[in-house]
ROMARVO-988972 format. One record per atom (N, C-alpha, C, CB): residue in one letter; x, y, z. Coordinates in steps of 0.1 Angstrom, whole numbers, padded with zeros to 4 digits, always signed. Atoms other than C-alpha are relative to their C-alpha. Glycine has a CB too. Example, Ala and Ser with C-alpha at 12.3 -4.5 7.8 and 13.67 -1.06 7.14 Angstrom:
REM residues 2
A+0009-0012+0000/A+0123-0045+0078/A+0009+0012+0000/A-0010+0000+0012/S-0009-0011+0000/S+0137-0011+0071/S-0008+0011+0008/S+0004+0005-0014/
REM end
This chain:
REM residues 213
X+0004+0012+0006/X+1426+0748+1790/X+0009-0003-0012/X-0015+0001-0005/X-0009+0004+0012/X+1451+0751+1759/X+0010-0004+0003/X+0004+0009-0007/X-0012+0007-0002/X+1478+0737+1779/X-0002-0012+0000/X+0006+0003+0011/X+0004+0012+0002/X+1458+0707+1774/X+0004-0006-0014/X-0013-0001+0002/X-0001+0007+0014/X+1464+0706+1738/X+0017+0004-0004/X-0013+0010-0013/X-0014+0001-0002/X+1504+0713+1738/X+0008-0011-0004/X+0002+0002+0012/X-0009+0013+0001/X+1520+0684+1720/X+0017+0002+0011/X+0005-0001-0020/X-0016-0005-0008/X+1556+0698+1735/X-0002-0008+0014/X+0001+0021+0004/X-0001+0002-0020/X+1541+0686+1774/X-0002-0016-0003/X-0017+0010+0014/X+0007+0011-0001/X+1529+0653+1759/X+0007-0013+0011/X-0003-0005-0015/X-0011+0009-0009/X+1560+0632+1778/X-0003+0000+0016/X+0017+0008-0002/X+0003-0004-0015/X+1549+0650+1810/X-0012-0001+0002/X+0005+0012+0005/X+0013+0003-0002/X+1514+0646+1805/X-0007-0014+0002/X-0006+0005-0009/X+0011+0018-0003/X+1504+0608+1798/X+0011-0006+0013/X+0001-0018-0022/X-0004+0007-0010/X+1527+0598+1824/X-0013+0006+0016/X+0018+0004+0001/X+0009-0008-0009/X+1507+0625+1848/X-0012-0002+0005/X-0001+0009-0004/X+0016+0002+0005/X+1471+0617+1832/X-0001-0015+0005/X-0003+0002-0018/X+0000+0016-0005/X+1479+0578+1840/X-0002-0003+0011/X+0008-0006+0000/X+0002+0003-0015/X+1486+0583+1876/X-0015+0008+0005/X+0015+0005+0010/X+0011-0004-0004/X+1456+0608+1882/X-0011-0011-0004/X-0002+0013-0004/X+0009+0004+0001/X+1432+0585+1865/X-0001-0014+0006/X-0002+0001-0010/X+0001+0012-0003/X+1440+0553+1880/X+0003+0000+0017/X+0010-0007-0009/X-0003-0001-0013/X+1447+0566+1917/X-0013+0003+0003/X+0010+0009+0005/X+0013-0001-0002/X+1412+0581+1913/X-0013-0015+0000/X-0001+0011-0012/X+0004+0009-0001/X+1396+0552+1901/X+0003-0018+0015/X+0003+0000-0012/X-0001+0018-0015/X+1414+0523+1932/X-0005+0011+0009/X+0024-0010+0009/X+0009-0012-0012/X+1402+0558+1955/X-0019-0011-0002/X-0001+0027-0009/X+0012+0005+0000/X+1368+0546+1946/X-0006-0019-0002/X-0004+0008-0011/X+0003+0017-0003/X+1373+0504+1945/X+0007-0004+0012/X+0006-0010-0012/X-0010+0008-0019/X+1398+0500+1981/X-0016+0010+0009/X+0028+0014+0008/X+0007-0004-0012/X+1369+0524+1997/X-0019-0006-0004/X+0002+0022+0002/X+0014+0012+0005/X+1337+0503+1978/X+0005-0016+0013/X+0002-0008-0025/X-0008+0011-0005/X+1359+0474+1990/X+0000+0000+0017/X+0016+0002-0006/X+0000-0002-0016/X+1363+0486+2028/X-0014+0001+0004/X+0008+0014+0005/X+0008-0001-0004/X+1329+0490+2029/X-0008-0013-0002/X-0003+0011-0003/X+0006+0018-0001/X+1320+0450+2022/X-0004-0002-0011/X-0013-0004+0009/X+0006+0006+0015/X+1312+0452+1986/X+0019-0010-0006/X-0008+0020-0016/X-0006+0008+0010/X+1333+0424+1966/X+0004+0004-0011/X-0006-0007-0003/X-0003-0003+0012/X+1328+0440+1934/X+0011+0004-0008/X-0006+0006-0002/X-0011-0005+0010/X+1359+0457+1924/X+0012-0006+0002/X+0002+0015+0001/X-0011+0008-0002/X+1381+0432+1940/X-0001-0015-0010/X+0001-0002+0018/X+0006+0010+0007/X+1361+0403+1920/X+0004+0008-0016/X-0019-0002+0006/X-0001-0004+0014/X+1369+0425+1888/X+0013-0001-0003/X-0003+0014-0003/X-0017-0001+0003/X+1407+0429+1896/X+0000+0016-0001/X+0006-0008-0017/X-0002-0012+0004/X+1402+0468+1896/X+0005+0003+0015/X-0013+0009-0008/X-0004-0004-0014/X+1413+0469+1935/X+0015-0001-0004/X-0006-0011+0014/X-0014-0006-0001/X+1449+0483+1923/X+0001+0010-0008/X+0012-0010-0003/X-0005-0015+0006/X+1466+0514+1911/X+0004-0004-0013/X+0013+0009+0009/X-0008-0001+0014/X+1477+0499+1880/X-0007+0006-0012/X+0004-0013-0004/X+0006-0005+0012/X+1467+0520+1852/X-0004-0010-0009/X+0006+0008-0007/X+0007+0011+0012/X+1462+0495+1826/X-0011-0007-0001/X+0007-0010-0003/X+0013+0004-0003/X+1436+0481+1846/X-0014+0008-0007/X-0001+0003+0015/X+0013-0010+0002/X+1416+0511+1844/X+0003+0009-0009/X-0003+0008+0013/X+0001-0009+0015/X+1421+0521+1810/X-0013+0004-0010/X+0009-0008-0011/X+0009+0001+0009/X+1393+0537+1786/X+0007+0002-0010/X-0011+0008+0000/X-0013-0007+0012/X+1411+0541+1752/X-0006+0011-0008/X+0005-0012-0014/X+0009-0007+0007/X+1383+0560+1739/X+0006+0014+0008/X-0017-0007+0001/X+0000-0015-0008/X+1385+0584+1769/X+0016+0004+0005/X-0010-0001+0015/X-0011-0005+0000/X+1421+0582+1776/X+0008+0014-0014/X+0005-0013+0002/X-0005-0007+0012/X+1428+0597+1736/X-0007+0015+0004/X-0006-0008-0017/X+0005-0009+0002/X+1401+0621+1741/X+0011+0011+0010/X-0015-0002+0001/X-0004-0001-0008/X+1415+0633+1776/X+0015+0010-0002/X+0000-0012+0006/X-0009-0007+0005/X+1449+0637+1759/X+0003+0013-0012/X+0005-0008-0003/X+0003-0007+0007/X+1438+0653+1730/X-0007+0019+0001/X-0007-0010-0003/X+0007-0014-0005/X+1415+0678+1743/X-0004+0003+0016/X-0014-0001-0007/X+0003-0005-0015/X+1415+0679+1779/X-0010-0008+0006/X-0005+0015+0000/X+0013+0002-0005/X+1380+0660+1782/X-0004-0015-0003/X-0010+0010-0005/X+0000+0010-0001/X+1378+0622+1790/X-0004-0003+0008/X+0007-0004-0001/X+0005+0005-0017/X+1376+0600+1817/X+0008-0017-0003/X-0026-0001+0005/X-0002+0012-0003/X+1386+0560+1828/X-0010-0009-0002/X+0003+0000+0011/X+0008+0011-0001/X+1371+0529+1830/X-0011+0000+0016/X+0012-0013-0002/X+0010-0003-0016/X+1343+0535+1860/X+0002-0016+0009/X-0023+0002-0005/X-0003+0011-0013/X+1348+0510+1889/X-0016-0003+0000/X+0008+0006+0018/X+0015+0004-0006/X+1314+0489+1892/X+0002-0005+0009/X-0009-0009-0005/X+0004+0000-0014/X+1303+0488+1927/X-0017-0004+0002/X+0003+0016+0006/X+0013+0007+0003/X+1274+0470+1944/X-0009+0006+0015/X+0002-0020-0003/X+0002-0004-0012/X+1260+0493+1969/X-0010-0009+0013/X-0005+0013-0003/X+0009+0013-0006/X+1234+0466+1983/X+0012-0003+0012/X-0003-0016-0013/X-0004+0011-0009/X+1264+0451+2005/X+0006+0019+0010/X+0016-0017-0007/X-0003-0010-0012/X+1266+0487+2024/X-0004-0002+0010/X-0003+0012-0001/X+0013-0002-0011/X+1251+0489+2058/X-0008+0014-0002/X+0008+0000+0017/X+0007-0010+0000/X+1243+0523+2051/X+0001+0005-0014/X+0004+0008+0011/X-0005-0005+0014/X+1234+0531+2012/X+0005+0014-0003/X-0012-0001-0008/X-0001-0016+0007/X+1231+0566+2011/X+0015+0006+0001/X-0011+0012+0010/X-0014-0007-0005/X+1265+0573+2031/X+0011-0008-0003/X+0001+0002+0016/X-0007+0002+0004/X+1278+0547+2017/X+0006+0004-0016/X-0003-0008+0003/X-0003-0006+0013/X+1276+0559+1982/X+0007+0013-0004/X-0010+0001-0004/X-0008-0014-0003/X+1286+0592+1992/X+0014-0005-0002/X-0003+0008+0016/X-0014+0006+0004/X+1319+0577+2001/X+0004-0005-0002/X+0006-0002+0002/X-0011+0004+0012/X+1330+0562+1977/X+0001+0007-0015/X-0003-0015-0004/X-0002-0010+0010/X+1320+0589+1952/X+0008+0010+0004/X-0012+0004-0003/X-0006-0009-0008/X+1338+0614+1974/X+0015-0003-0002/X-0006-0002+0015/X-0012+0006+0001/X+1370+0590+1972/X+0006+0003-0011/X+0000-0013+0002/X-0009+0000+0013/X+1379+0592+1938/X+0006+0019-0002/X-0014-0006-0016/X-0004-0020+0002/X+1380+0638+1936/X+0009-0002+0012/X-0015+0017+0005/X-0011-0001-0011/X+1398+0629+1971/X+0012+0000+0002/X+0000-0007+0004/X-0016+0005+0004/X+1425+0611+1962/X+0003+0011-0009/X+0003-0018-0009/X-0010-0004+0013/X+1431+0632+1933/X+0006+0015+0011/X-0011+0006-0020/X-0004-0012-0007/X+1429+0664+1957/X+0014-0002+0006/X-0010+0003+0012/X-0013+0003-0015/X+1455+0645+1979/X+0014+0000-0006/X-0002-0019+0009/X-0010-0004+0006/X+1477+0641+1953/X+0005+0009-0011/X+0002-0008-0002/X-0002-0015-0003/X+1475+0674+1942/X+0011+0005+0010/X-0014+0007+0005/X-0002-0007-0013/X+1486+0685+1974/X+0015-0007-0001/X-0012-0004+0016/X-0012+0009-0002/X+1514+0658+1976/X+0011+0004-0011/X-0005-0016+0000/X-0010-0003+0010/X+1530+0669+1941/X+0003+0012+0004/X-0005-0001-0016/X-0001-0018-0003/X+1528+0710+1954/X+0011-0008+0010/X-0017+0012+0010/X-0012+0003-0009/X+1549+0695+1984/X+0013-0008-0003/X-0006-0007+0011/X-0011+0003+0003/X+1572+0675+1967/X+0011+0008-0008/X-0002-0009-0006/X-0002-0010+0009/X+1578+0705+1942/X+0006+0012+0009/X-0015+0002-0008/X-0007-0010-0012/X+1582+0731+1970/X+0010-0005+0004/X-0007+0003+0011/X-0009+0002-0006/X+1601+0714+1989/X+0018-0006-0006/X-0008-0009+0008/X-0012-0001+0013/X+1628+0705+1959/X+0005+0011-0002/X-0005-0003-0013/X-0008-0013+0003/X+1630+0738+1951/X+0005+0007+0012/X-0009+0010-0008/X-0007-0009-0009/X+1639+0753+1986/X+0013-0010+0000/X-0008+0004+0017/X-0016+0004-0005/X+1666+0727+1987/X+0010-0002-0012/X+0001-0014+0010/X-0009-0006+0013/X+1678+0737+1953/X+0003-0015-0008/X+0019+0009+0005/X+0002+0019+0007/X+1671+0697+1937/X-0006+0002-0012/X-0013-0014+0010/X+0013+0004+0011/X+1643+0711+1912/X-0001+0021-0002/X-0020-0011+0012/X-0002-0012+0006/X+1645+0746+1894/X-0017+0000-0012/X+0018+0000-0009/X+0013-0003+0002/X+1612+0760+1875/X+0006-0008-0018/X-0006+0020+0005/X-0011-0001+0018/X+1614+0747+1834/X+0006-0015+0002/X+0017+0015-0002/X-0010+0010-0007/X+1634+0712+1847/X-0012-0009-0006/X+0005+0000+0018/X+0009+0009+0002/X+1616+0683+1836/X-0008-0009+0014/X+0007-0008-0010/X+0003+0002-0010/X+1614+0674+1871/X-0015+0012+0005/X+0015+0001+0007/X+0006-0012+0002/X+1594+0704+1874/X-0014+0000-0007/X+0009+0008-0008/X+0012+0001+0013/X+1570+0698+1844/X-0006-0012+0007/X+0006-0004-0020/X+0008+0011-0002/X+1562+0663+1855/X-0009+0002+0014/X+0011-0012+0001/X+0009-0001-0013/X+1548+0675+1892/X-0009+0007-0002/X+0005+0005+0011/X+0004-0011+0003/X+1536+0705+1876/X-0013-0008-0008/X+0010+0011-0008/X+0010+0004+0008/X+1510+0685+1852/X-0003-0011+0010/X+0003-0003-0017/X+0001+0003-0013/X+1506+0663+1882/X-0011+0006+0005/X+0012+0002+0009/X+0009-0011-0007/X+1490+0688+1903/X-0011+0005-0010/X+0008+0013+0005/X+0015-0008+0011/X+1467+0703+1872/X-0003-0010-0008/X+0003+0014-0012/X+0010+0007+0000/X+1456+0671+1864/X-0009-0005+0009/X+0001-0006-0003/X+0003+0003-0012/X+1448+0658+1898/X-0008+0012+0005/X+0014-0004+0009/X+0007-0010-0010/X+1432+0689+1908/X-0013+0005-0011/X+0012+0014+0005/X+0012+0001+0010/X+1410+0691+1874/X-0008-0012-0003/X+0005+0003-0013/X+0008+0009-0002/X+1399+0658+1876/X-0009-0003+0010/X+0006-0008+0000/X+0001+0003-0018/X+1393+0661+1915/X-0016+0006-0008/X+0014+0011+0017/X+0010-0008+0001/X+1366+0691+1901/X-0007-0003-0007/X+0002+0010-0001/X+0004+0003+0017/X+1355+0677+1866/X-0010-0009+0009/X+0013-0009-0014/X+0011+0011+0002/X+1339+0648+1882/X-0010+0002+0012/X+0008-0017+0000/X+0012-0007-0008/X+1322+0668+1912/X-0010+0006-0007/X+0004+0010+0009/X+0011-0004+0008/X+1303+0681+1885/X-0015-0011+0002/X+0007+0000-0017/X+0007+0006+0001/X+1269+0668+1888/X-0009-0001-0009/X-0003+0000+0007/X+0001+0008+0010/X+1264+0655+1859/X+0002-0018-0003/X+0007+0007-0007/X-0011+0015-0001/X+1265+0613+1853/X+0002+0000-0014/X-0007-0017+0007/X-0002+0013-0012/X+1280+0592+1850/X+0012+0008+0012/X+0011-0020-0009/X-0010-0005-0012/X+1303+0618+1872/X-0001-0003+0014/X+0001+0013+0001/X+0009+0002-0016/X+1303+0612+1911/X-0002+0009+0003/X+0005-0005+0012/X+0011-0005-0012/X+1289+0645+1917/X-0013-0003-0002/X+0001+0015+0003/X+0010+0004+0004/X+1259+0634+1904/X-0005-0009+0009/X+0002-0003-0011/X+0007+0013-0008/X+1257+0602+1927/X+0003+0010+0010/X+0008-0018+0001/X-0003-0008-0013/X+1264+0625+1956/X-0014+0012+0003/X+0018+0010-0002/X+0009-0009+0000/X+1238+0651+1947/X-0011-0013+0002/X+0000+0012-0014/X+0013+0007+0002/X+1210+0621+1940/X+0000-0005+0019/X+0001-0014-0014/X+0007+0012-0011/X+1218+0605+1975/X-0002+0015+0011/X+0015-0018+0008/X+0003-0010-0009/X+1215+0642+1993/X-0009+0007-0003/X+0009+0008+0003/X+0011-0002+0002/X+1184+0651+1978/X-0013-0007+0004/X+0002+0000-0008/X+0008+0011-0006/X+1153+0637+1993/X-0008-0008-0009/X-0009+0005+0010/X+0005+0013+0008/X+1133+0611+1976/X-0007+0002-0014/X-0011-0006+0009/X+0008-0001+0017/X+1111+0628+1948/X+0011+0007-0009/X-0016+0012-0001/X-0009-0008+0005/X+1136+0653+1940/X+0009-0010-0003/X+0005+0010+0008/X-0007+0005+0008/X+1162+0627+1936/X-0002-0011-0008/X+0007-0002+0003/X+0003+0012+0010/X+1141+0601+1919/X-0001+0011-0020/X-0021-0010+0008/X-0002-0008+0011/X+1135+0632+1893/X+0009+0008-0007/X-0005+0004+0001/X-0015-0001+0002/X+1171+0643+1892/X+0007-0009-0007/X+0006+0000+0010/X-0007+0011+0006/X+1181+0608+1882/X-0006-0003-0016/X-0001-0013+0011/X+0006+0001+0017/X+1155+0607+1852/X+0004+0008-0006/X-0015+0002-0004/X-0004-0010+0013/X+1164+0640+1837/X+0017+0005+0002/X-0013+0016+0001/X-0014-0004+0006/X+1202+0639+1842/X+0007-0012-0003/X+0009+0009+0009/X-0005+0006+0009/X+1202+0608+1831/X-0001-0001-0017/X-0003-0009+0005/X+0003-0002+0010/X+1183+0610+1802/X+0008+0008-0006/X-0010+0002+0001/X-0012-0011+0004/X+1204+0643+1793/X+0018+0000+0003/X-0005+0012+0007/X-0015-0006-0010/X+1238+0638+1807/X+0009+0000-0010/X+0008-0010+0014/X-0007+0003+0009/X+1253+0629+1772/X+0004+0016-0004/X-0007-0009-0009/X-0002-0015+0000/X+1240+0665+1764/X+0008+0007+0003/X-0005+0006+0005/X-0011-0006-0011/X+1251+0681+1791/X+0012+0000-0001/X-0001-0005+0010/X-0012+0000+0002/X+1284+0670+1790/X+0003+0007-0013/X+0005-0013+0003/X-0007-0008+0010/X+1291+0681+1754/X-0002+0015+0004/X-0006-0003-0015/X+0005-0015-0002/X+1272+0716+1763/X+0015+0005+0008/X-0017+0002+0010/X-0009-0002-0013/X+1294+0719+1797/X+0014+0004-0011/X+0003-0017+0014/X-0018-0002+0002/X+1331+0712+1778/X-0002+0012-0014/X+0012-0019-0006/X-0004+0000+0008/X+1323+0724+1741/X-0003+0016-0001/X-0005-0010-0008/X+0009-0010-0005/X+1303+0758+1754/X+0011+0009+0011/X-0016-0008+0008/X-0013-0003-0007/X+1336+0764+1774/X-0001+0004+0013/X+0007+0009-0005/X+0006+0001-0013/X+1315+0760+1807/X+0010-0003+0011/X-0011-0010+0001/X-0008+0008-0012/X+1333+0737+1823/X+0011+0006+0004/X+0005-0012-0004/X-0011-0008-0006/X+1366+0758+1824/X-0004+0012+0010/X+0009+0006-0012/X+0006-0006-0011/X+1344+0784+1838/X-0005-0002+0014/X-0008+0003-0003/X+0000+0007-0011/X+1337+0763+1865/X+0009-0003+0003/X-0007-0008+0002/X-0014+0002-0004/X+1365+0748+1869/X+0012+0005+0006/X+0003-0004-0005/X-0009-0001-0004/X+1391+0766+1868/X+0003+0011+0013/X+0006+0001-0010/X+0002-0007-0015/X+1382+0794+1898/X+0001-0009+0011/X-0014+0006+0001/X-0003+0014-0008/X+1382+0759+1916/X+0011-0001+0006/X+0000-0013-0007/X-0016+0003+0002/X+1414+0750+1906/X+0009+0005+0010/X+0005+0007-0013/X-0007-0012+0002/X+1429+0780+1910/X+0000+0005+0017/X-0008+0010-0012/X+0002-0005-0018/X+1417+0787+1948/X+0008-0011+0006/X-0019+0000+0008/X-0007+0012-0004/X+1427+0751+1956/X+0016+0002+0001/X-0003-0011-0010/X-0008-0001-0002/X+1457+0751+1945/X+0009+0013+0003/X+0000-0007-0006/X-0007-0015-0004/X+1470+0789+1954/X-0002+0000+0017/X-0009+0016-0008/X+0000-0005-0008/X+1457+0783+1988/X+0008-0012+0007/X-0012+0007+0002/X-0010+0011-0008/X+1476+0750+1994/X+0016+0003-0004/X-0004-0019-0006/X-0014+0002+0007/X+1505+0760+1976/X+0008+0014+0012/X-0001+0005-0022/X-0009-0009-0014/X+1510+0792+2005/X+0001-0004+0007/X-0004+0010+0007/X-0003+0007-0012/X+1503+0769+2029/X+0012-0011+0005/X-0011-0005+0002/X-0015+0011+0000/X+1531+0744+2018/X+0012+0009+0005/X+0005-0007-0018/X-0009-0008+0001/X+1551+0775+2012/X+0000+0008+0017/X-0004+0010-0013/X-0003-0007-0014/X+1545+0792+2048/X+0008-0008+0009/X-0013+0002+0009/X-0002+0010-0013/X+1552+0761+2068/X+0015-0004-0008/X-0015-0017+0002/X-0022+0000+0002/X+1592+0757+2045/X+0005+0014-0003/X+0008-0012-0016/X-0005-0015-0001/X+1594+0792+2050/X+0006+0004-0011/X+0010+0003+0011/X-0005-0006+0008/X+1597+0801+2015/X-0008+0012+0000/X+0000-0007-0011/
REM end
């Protein structure tokens, strides 16, 4: 988590932090969107452009200390045919994408370095590198079920009816809590980063088996 606070990476980070937060966020307004809601195309948030989906509040923090977030995509689940599964996926979409491009920076990164383009330390290097460990800490951060995170909407729609009408009172009511507890209590890295860390070690052999490094 202290590589979060590193002025030295900051060049390679807000560029990094920009594309994870804003690939995450159109993940969750093109798959609202495919599914017949209006809403995020009626906002203008149906594109990747960061600036769209800027918090300034949560972008500083994010940079600062590791622990932020974006501008949330409002969605209007009503025009689903199916709520429950629709909510699922589009909460599902946003950790998705980030997983995906996780995965996609490991392969650009490997595959540089077997053909000798991209050496470890290279700024080429740094920029994929904070890439992948944001994209893959965001992917986990917001499976947390806690809201306003989407694992939280994911847990409420896979719980059955009392349980998640009483899930939604007491993690809404608390989630402000919660969240300080989780990051400030140094939870969250405890969770997280065993995540992380499996994720990406077990995609990063698998890139590596298949260009025979």
């Amino acid at each position: 988590m202290s590589d979060f606070l590193d002025w030295s990476t900051l060049i390679y980070r807000a560029p990094a932090l920009l594309i994870a937060m804003a690939l995450h966020e159109y993940a969750h307004a093109y798959v609202s969107d495919s599914l017949g809601d209006p809403t995020p195309s009626m906002q203008g948030r149906l594109t990747a452009n960061p600036l769209v989906h800027l918090d300034m509040v949560g972008l500083m923090l994010l940079v600062i200390c590791g622990f932020g977030w974006a501008k949330p995509v409002e969605i209007n689940p009503n025009y689903y045919k199916n709520f429950r599964s629709g909510v699922m996926k589009v909460s599902f979409a946003g950790p998705g994408m980030n997983l995906l491009i996780c995965f996609l920076a490991e392969c650009i990164m490997l595959l540089m370095m077997k053909l000798g383009l991209l050496t470890a330390g290279q700024p080429g290097h740094l920029f994929l590198y904070w890439i992948m460990l944001y994209n893959v800490w965001f992917a986990f951060f917001n499976l947390i079920p806690v809201p306003p995170l989407d694992g939280s909407k994911i847990l409420e729609m896979v719980l059955p009816g009392k349980l998640a009408f009483a899930f939604h009172n007491f993690s809404y009511r608390y989630s402000f809590l919660l969240l300080l507890f989780l990051v400030f209590s140094g939870m969250i890295g405890r969770i997280i980063n065993p995540l992380a860390q499996f994720y990406t070690g077990t995609t990063i052999r698998l890139i590596a088996s298949v260009l025979q490094m």
